[in-house]
DSSP file (Angstrom, degrees, kcal/mol; ACC not computed):
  #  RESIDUE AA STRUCTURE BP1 BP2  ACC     N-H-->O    O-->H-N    N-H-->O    O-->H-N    TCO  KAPPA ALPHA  PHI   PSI    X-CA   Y-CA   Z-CA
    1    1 A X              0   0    0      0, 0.0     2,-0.1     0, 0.0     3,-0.0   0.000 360.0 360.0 360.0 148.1  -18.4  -38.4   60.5
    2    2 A X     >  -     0   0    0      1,-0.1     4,-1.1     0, 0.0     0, 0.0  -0.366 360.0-112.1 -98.6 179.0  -15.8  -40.0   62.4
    3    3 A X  H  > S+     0   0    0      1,-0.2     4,-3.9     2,-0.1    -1,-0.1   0.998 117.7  60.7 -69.4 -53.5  -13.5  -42.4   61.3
    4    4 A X  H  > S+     0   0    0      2,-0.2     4,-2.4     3,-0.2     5,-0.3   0.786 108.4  43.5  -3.7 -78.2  -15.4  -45.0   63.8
    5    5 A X  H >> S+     0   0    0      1,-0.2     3,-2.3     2,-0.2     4,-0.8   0.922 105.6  56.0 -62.9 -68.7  -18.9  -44.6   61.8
    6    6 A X  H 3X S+     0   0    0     -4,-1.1     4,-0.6     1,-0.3    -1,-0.2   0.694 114.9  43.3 -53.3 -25.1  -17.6  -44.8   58.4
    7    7 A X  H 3< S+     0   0    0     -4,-3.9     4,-0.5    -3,-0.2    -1,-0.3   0.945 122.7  39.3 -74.4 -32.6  -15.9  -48.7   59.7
    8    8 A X  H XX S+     0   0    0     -4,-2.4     3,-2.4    -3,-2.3     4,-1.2   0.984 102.5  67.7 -89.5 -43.2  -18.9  -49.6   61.4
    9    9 A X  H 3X S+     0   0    0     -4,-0.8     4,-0.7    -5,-0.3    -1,-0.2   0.740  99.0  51.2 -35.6 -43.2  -21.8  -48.3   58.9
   10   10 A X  H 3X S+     0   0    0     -4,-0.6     4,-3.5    -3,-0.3    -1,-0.2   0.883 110.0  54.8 -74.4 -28.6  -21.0  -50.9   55.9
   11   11 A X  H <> S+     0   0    0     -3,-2.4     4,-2.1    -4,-0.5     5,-0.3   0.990 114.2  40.8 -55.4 -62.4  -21.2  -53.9   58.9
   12   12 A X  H  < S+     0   0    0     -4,-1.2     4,-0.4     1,-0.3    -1,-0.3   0.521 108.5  59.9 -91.5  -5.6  -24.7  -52.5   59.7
   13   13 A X  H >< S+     0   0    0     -4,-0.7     3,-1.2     2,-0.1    -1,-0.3   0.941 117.6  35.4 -61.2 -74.1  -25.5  -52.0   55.7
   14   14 A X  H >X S+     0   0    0     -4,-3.5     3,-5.0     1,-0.3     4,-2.1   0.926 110.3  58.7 -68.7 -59.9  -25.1  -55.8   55.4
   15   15 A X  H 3X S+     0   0    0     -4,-2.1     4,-1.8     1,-0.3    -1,-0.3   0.801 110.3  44.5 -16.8 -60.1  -26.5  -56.6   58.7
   16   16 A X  H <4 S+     0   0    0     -3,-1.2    -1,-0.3    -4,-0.4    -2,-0.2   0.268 122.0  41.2-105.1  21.5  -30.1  -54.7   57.5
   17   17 A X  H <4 S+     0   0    0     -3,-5.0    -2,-0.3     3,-0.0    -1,-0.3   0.594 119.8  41.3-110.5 -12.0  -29.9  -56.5   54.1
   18   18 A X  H >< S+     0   0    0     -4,-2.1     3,-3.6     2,-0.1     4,-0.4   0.920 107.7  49.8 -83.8 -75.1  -28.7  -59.9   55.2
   19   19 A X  T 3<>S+     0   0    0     -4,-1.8     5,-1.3     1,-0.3    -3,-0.1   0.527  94.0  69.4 -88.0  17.9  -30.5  -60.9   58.3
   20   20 A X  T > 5S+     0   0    0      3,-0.2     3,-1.0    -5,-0.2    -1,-0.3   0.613  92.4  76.6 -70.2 -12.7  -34.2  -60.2   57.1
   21   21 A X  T < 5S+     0   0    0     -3,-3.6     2,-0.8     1,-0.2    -2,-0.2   0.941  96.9  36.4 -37.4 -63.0  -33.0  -63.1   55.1
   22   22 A X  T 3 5S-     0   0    0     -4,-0.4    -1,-0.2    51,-0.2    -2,-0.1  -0.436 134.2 -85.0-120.8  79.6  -33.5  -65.3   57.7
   23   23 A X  T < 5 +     0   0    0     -3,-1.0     2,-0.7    -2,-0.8    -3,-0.2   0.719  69.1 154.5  42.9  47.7  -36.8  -63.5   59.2
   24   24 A X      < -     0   0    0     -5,-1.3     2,-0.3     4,-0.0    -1,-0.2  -0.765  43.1-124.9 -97.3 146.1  -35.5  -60.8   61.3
   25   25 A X    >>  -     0   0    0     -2,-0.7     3,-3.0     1,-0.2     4,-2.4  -0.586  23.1-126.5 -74.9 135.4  -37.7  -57.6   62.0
   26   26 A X  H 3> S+     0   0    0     -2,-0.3     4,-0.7     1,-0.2     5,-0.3   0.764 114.0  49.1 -37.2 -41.6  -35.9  -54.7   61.0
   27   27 A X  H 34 S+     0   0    0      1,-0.1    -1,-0.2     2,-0.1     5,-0.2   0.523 102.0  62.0 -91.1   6.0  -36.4  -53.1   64.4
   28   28 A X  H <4 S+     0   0    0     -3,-3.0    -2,-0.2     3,-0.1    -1,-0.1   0.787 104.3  56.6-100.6 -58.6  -35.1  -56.7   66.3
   29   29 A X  H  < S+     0   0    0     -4,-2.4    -2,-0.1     1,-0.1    -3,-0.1   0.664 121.2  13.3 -38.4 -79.4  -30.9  -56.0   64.1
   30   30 A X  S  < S-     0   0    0     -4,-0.7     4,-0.3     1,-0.2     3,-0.2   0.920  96.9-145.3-112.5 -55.5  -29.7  -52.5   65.2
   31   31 A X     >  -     0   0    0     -5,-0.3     4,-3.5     1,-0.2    -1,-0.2  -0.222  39.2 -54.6 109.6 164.4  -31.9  -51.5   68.1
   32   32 A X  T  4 S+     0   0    0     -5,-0.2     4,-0.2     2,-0.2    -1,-0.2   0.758 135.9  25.4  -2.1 -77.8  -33.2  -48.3   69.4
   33   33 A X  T >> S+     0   0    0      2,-0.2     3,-2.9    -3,-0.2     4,-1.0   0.994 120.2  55.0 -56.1 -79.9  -29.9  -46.4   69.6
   34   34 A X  H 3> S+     0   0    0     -4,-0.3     4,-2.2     1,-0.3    -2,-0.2   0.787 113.6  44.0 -36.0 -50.2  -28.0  -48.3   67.0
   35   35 A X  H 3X S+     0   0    0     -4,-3.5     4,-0.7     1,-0.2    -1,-0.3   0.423 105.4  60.9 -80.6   2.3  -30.9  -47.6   64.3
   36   36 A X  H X> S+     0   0    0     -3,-2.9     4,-2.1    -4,-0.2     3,-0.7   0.916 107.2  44.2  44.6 -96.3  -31.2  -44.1   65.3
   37   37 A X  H 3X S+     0   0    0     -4,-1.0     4,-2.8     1,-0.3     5,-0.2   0.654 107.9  65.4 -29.1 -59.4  -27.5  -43.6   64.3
   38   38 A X  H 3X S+     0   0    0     -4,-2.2     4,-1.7    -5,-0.3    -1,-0.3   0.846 109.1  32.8  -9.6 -76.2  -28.2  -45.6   61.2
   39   39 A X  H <X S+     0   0    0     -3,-0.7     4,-2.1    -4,-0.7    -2,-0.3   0.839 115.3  56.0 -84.2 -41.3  -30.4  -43.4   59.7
   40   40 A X  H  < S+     0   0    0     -4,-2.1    -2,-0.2     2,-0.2    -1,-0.2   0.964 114.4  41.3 -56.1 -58.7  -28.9  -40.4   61.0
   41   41 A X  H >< S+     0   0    0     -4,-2.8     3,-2.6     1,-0.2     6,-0.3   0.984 112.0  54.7 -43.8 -87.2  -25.3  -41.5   59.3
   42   42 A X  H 3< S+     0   0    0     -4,-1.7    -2,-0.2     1,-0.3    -1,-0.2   0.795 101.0  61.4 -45.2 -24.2  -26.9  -42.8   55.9
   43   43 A X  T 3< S+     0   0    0     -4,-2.1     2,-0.3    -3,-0.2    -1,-0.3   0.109  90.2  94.2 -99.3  44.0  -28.7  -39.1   55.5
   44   44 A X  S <> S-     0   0    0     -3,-2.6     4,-1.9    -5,-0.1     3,-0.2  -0.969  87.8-128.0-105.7 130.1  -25.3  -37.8   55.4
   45   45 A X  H  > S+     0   0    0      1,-0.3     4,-2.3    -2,-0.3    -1,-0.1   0.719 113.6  44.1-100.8 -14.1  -23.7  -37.3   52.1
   46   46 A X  H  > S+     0   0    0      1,-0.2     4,-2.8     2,-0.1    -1,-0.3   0.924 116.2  47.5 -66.7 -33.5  -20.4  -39.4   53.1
   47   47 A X  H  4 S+     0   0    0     -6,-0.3     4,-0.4    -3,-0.2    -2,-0.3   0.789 112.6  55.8 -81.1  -1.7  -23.0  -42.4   54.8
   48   48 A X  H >X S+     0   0    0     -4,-1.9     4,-3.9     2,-0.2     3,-2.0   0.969 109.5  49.2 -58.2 -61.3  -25.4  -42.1   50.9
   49   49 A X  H 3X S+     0   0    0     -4,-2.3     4,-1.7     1,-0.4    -2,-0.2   0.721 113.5  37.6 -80.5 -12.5  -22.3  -42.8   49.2
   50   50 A X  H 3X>S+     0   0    0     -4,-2.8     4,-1.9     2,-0.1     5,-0.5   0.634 113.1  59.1 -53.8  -9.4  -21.2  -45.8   51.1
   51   51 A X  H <>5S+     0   0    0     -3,-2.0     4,-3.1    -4,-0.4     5,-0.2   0.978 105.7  52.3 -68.5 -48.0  -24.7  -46.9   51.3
   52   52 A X  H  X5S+     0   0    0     -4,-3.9     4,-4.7     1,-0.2    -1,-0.1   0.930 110.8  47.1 -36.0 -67.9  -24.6  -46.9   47.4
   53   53 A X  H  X5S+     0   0    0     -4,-1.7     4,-1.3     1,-0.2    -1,-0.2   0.765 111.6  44.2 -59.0 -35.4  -21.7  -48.9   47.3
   54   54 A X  H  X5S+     0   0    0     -4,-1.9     4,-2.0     2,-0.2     5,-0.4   0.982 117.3  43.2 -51.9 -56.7  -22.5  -51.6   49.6
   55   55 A X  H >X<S+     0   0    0     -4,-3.1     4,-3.2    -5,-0.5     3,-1.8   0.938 102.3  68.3 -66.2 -57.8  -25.8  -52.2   48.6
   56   56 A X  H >X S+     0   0    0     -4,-4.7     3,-1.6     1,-0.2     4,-0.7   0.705 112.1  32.9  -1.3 -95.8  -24.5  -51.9   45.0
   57   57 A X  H 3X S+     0   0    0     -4,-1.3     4,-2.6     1,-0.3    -2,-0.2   0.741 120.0  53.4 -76.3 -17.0  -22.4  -55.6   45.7
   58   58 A X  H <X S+     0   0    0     -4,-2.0     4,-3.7    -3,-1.8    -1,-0.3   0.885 107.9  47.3 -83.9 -26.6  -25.3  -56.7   48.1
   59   59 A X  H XX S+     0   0    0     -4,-3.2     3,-1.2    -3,-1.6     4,-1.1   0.964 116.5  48.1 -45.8 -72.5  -27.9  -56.0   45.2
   60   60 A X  H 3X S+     0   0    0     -4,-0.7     4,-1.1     1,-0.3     5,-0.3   0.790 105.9  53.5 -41.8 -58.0  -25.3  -58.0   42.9
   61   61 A X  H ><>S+     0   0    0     -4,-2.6     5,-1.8     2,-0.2     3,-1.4   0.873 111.7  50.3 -35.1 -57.4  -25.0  -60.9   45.3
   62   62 A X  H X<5S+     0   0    0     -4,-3.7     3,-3.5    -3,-1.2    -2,-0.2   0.947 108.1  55.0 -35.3 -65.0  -29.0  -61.0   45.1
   63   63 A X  H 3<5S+     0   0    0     -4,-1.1    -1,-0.3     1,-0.2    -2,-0.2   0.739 103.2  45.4 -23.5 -58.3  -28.8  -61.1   41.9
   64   64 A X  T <<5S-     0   0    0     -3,-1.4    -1,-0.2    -4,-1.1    -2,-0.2   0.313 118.4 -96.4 -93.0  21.0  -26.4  -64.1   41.0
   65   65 A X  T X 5S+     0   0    0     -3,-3.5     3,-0.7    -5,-0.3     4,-0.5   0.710  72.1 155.5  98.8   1.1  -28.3  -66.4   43.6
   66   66 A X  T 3 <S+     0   0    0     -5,-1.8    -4,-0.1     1,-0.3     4,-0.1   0.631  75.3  44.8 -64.4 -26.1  -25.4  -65.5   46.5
   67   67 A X  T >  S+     0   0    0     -5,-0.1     3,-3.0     1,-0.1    -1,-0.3   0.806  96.5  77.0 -74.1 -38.4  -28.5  -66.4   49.5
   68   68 A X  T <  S+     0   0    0     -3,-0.7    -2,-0.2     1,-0.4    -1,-0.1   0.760  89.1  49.9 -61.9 -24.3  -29.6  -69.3   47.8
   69   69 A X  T 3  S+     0   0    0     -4,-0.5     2,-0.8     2,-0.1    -1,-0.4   0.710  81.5 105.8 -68.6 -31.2  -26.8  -71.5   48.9
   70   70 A X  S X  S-     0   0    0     -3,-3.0     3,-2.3    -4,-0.1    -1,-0.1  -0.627  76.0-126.8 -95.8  93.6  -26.9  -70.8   52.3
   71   71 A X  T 3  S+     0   0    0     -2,-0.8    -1,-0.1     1,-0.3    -2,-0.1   0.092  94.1  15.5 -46.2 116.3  -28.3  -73.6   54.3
   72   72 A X  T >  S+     0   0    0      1,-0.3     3,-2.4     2,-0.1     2,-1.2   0.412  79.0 136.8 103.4 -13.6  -31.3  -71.7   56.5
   73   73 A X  T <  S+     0   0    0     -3,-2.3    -1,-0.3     1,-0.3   -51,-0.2  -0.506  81.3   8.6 -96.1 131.0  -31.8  -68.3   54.8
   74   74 A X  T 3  S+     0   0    0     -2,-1.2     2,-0.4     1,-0.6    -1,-0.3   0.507 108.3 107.5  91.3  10.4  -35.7  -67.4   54.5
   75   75 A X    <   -     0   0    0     -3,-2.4    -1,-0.6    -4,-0.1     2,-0.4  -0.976  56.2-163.6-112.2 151.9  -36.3  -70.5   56.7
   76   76 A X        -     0   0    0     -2,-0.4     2,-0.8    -3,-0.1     3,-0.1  -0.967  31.6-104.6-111.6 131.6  -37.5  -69.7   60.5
   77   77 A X        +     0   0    0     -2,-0.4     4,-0.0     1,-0.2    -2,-0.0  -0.603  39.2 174.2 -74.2 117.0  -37.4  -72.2   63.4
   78   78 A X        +     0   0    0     -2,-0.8    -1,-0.2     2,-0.1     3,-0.1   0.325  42.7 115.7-101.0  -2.6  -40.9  -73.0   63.6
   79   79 A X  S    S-     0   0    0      1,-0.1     2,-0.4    -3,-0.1    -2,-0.0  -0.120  80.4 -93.3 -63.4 158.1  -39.9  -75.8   66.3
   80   80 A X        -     0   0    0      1,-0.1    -1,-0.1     0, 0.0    -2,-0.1  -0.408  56.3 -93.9 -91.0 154.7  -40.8  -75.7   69.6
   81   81 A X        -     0   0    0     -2,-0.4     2,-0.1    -3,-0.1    -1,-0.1  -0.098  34.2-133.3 -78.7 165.9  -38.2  -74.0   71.7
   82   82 A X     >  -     0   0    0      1,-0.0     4,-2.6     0, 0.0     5,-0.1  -0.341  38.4 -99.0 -92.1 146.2  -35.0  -75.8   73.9
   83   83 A X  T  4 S+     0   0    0      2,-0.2     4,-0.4     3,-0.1     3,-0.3   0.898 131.8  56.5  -8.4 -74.8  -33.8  -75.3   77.4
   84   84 A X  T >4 S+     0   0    0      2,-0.2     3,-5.6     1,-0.2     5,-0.3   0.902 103.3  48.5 -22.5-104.2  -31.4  -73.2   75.2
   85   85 A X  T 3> S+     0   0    0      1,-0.3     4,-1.3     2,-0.2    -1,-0.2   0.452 109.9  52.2 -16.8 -47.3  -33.9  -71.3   73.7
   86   86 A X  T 3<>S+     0   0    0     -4,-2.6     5,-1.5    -3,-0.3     6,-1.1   0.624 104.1  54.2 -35.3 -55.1  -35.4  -70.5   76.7
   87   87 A X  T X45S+     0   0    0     -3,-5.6     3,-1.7    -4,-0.4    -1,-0.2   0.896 110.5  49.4 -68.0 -63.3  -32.3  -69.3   78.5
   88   88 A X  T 345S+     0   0    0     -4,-0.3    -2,-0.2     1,-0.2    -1,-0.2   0.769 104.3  52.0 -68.2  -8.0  -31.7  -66.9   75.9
   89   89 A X  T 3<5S-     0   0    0     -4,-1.3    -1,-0.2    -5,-0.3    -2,-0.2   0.550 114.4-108.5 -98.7   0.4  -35.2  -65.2   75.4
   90   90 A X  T < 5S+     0   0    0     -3,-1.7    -3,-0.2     2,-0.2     3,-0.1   0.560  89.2 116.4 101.9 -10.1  -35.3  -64.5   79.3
   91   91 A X  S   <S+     0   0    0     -5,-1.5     2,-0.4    -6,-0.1    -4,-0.2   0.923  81.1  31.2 -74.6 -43.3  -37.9  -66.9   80.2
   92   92 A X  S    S-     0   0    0     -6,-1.1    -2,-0.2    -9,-0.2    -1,-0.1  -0.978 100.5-117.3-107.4 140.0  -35.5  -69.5   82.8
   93   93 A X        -     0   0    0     -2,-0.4    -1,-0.1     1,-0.1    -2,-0.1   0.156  13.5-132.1 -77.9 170.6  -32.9  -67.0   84.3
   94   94 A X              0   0    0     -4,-0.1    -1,-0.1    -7,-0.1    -6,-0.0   0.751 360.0 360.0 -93.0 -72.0  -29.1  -68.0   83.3
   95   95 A X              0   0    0     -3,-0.1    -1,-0.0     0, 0.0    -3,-0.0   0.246 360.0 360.0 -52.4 360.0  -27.9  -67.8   86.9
């Protein structure tokens, strides 16, 4: 492993415990590639034992209630979508 994964992997630990919090599909965070890499790293014996540790303090966080605060996690916007929205999902062009 390079020095490169071993900064980015813990980002992408929290990242695939965090934002199924507020409804993302697993296969919508890291993408193709990125999850690929993921998995490849984490069955490596350096990326287990960071895996351990993160998840270790993200477990804990669960634990003392650390989501619960957080205005919007586990809720989806069920509203019907903006201009905005729009722009970004590809449906009205930006340009």
């Amino acid at each position: 492993p390079t020095f490169a994964d071993a900064a980015v992997f813990p980002t992408m630990i929290f990242c695939m415990h965090s934002l199924p919090k507020f409804d993302w599909a697993e296969a919508e965070i890291l993408g193709p590639k990125l999850a690929k890499w993921y998995a490849m790293f984490k069955s490596t014996d350096v990326g287990q034992r960071i895996f351990d540790e993160v998840q270790g303090g993200l477990s804990a966080w669960d634990e003392r209630g650390r989501w619960d605060t957080i205005r919007g996690a586990g809720v989806r916007d069920t509203a019907e979508a903006t201009l905005f929205d729009k722009i970004l999902s590809g449906d009205i062009p930006s340009t």
